[in-house]
Structure formats: C-alpha cells, structure tokens
N, CA, C and O atoms as CSV, one atom per row, in Angstrom:
chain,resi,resn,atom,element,x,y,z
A,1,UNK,N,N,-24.771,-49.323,-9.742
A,1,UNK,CA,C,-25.781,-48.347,-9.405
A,1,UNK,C,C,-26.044,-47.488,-10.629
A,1,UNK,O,O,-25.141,-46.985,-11.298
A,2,UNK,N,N,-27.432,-47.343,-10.895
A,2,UNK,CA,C,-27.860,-46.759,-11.804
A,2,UNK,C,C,-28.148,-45.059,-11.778
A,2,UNK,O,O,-29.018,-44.794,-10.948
A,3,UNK,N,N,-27.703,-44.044,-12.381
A,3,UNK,CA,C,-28.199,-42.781,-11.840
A,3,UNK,C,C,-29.233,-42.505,-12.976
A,3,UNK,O,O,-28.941,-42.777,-14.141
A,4,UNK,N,N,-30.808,-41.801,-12.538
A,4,UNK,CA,C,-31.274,-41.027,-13.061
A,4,UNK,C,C,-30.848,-39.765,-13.604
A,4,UNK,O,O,-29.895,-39.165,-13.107
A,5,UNK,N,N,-31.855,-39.070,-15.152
A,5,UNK,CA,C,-31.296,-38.713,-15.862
A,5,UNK,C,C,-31.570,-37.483,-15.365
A,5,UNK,O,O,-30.956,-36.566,-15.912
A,6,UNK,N,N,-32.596,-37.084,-14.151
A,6,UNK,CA,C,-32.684,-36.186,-13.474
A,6,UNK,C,C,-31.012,-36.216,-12.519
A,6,UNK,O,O,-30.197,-35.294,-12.545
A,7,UNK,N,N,-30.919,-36.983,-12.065
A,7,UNK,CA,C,-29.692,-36.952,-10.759
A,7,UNK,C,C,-28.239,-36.557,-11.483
A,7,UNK,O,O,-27.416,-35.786,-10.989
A,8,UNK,N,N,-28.087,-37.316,-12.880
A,8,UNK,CA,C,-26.853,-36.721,-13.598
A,8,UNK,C,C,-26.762,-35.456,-13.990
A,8,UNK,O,O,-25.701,-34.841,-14.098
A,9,UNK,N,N,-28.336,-34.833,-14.315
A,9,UNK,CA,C,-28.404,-33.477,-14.735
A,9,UNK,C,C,-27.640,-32.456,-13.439
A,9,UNK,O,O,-26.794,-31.561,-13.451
A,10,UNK,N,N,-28.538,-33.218,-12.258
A,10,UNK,CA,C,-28.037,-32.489,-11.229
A,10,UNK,C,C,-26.553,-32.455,-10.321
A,10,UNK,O,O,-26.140,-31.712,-9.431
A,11,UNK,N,N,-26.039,-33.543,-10.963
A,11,UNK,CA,C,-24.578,-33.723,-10.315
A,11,UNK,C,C,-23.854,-32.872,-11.493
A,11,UNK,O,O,-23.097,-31.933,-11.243
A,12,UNK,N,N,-24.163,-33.295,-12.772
A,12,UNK,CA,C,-23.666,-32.264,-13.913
A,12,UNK,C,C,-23.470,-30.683,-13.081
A,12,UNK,O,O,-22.403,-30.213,-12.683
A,13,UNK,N,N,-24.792,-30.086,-12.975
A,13,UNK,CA,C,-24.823,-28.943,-12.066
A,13,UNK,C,C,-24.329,-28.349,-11.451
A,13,UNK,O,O,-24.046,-27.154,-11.541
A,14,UNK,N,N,-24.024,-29.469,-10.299
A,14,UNK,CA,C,-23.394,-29.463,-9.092
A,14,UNK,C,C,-21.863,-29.024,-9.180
A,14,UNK,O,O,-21.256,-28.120,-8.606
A,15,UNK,N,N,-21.332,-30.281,-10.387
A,15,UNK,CA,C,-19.673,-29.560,-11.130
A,15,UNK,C,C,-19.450,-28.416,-11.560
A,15,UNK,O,O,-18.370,-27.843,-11.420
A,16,UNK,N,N,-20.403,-27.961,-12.112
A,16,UNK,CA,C,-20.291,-26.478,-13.017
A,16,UNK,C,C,-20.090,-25.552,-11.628
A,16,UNK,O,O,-18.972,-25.183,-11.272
A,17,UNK,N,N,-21.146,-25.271,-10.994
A,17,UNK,CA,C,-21.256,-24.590,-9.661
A,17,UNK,C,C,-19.829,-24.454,-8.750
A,17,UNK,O,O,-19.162,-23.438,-8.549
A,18,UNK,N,N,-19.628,-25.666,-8.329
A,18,UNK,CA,C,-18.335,-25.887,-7.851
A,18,UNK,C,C,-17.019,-25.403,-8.288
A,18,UNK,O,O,-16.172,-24.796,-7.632
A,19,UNK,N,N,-16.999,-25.828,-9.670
A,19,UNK,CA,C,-15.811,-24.973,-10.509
A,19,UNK,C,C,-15.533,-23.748,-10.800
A,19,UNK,O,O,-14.465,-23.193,-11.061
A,20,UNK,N,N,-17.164,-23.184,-10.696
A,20,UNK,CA,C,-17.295,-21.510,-10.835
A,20,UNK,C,C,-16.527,-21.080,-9.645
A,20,UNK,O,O,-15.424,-20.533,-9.658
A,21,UNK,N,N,-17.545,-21.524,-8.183
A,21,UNK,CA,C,-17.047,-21.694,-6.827
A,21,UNK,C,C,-15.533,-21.101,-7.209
A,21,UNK,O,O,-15.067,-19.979,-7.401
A,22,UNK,N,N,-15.112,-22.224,-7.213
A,22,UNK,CA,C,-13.462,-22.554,-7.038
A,22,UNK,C,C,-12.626,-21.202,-7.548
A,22,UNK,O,O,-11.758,-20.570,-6.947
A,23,UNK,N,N,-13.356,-20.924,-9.236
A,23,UNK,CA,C,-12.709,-19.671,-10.326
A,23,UNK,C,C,-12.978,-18.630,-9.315
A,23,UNK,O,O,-12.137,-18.282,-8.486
A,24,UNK,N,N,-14.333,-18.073,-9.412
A,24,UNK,CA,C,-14.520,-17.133,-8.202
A,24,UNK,C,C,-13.263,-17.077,-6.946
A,24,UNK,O,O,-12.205,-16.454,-7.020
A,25,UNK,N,N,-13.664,-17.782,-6.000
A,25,UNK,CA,C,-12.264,-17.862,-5.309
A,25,UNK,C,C,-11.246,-17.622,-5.424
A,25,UNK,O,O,-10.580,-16.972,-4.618
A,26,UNK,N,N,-10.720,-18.265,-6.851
A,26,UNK,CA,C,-8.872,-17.726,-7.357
A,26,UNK,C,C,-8.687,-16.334,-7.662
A,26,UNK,O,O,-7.721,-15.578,-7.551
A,27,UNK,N,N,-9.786,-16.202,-8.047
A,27,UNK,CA,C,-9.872,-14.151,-8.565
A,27,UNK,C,C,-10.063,-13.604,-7.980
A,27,UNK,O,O,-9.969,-12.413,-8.277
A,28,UNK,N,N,-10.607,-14.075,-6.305
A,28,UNK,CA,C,-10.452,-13.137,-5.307
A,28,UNK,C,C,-9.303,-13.083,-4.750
A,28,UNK,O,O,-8.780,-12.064,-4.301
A,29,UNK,N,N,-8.727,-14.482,-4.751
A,29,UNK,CA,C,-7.356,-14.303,-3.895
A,29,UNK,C,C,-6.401,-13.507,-4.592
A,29,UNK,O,O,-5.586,-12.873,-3.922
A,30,UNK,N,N,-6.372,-13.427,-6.167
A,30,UNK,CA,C,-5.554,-13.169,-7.274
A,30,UNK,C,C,-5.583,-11.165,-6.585
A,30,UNK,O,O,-4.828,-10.534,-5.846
A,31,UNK,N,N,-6.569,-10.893,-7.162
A,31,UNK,CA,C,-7.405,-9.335,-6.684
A,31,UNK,C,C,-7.005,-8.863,-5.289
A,31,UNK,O,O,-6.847,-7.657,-5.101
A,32,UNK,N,N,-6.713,-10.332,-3.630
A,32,UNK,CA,C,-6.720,-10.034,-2.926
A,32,UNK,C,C,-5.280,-9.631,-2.436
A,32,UNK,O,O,-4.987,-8.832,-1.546
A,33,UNK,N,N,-4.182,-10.633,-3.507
A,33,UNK,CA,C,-3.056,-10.052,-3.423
A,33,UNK,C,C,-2.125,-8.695,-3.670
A,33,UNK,O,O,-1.350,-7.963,-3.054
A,34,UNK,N,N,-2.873,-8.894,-5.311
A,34,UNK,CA,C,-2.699,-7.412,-6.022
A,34,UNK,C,C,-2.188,-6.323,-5.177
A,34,UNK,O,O,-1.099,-5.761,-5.066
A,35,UNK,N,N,-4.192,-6.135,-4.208
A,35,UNK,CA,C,-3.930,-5.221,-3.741
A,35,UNK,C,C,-2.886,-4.950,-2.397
A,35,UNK,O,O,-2.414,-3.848,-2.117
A,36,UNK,N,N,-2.674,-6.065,-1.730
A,36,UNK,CA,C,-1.425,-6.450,-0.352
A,36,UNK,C,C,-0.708,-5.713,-1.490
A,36,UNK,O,O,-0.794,-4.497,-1.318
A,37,UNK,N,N,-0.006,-6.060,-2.632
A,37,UNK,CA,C,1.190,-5.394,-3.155
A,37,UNK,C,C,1.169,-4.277,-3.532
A,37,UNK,O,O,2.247,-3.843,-3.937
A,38,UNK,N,N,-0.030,-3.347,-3.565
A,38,UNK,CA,C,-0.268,-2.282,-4.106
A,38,UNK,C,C,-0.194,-1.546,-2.876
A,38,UNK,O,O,0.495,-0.526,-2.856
A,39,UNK,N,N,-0.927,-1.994,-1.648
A,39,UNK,CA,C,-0.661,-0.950,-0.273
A,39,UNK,C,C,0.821,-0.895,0.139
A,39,UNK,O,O,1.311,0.172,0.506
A,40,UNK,N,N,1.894,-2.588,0.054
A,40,UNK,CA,C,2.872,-2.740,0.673
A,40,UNK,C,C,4.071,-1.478,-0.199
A,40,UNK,O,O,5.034,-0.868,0.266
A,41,UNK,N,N,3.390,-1.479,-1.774
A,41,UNK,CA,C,3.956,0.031,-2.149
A,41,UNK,C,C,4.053,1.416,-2.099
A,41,UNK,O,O,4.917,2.242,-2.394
A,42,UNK,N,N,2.670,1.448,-1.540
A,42,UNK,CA,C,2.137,2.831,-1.348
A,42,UNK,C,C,2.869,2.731,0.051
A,42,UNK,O,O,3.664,3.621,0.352
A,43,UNK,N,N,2.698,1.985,0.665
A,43,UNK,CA,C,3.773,1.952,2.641
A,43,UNK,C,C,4.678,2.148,2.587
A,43,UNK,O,O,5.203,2.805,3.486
A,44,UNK,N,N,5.510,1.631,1.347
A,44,UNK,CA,C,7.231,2.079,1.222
A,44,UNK,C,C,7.531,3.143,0.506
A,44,UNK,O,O,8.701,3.487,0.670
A,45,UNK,N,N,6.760,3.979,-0.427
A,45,UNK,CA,C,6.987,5.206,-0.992
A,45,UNK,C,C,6.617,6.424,0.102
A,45,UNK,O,O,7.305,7.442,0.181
A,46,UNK,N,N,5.328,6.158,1.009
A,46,UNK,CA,C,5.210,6.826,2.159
A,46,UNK,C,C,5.683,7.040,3.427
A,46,UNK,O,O,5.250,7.820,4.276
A,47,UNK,N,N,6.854,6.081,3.500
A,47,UNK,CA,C,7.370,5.856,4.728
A,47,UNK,C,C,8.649,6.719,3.995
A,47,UNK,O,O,9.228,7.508,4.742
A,48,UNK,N,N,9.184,6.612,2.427
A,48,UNK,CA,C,9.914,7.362,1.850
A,48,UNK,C,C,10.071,8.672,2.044
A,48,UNK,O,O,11.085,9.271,2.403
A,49,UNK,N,N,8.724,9.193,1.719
A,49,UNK,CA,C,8.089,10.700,1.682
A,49,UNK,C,C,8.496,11.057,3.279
A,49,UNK,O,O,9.158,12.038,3.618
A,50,UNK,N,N,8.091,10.304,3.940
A,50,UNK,CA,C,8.013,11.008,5.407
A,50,UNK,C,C,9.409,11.351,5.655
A,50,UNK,O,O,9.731,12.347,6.303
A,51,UNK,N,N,10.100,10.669,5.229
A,51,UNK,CA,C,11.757,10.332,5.914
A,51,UNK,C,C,12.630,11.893,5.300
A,51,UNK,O,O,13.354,12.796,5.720
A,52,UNK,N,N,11.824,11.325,3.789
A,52,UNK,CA,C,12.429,13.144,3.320
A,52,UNK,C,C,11.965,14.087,4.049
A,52,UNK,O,O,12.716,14.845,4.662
A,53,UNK,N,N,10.351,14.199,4.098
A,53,UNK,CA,C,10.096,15.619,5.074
A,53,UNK,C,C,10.684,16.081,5.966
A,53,UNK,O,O,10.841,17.281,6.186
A,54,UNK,N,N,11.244,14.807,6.845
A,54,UNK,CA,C,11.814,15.099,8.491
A,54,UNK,C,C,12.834,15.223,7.957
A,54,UNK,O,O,13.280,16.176,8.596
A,55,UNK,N,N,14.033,14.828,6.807
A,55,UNK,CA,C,15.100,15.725,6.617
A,55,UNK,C,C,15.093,16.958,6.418
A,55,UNK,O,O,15.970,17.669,6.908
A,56,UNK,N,N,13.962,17.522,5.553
A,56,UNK,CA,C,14.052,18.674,4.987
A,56,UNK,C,C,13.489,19.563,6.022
A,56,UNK,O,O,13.582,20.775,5.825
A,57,UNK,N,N,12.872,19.100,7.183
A,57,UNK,CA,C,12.197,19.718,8.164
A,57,UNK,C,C,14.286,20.085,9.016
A,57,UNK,O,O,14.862,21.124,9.337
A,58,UNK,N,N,14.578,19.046,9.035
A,58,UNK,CA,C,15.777,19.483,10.052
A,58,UNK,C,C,16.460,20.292,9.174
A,58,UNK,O,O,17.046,21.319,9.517
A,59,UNK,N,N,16.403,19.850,8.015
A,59,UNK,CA,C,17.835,21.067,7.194
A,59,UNK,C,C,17.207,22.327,7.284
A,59,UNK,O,O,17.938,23.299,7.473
A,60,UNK,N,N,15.605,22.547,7.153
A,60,UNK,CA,C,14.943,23.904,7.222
A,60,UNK,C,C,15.759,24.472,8.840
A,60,UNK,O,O,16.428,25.505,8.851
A,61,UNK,N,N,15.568,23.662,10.038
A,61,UNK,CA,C,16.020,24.034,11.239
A,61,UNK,C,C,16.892,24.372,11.094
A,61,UNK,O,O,17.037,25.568,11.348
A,62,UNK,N,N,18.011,23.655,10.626
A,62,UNK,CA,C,19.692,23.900,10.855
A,62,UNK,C,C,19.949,25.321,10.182
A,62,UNK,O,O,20.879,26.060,10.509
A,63,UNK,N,N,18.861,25.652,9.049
A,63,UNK,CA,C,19.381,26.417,8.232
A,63,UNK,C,C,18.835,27.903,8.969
A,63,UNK,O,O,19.471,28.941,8.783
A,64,UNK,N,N,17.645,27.874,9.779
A,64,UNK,CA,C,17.478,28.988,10.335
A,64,UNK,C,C,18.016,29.279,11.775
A,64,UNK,O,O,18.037,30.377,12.331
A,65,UNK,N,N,18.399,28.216,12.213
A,65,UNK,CA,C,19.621,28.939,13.651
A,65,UNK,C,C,21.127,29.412,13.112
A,65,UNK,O,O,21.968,29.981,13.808
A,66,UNK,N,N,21.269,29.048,11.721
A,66,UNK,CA,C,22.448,29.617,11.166
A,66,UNK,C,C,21.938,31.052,10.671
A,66,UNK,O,O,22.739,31.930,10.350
A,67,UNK,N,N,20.867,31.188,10.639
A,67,UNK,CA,C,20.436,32.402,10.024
A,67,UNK,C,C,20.432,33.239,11.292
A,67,UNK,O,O,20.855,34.382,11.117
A,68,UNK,N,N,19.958,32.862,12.829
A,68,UNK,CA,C,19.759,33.661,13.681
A,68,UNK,C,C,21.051,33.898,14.031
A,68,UNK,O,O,21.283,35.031,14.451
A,69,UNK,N,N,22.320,32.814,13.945
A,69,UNK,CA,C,23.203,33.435,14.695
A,69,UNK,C,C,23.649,34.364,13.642
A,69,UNK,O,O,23.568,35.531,14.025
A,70,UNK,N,N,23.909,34.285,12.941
A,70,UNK,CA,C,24.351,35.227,11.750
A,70,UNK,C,C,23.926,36.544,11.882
A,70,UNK,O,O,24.704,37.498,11.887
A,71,UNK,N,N,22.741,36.629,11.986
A,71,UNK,CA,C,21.897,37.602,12.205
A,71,UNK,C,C,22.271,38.458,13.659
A,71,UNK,O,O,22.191,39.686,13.675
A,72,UNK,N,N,22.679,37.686,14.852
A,72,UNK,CA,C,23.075,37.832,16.067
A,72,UNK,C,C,24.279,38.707,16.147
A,72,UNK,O,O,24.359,39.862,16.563
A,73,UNK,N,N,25.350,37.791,15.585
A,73,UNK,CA,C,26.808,38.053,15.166
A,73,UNK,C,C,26.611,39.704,14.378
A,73,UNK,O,O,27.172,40.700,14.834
A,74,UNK,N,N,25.893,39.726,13.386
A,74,UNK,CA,C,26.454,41.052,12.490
A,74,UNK,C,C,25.214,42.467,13.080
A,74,UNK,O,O,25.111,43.525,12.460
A,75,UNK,N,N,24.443,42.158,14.290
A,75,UNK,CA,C,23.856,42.922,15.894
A,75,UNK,C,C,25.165,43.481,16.398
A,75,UNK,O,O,25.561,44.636,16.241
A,76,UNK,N,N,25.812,42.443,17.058
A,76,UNK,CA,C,26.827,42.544,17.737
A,76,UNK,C,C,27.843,43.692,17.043
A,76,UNK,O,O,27.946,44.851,17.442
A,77,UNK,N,N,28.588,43.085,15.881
A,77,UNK,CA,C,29.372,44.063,14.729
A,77,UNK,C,C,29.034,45.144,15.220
A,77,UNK,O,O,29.650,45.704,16.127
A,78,UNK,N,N,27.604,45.734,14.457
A,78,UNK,CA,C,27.009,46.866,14.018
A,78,UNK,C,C,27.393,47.588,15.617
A,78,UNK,O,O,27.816,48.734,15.464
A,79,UNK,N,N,27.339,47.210,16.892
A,79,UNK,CA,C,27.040,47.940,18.101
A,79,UNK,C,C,28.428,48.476,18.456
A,79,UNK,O,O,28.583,49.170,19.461
C-alpha cells in the first residue's frame, strides 16, 4: 500500500500531536502529584499546629485553676 504525500504529512501530524498529547499529560500528572505532596504536608504540619494549641490550651487551663485555688487558699489565710 502506497501512502500519499498528503496522508504521510498527515499521519506525520498526527505523531507530533499525540506525543505532545502524551507530554502534556505527564506534566499534569507530574504538577498533579507535587501538589497531593504539598497539601499531604501542609495536613501534617496542621494537624501538628492544632495538637500544640490544644496542649497549650490545657496547660493555659491547668495553669489557671492552680491560680484560682491559690488565690482561694491565701482568701481563706487572710480571714
């Protein structure tokens, strides 16, 4: 089978297109991972952050019912 020099131009074409296709594609998936690893970091430094707050939220607590009884206790003294 013989191909015209029109039909090779256009299968020529057709490869280029396809391969772009294909590049396109890898650089999205490439780009699409990136960013999965860029949120799955920002999720574990934020899930970090939170964990400290709620400590520092309870040590703030612990530290002001020690303050009230304290405060309670040297009421009492003084009376």
């Amino acid at each position: 089978m013989i191909l015209s020099l029109d039909a090779v131009q256009e299968l020529n074409e057709s490869k280029r297109q396809r391969e772009w296709a294909f590049a396109e594609r890898d650089k999205i998936v490439t780009e699409r991972d990136g960013v999965r690893v860029l949120c799955d970091q920002l999720r574990h430094e934020r899930d970090g952050a939170v964990s400290d707050l709620f400590s520092a939220l309870r040590d703030s607590d612990d530290i002001r019912r020690q303050k009230n009884d304290a405060i309670r206790e040297l009421k009492e003294f003084r009376s």
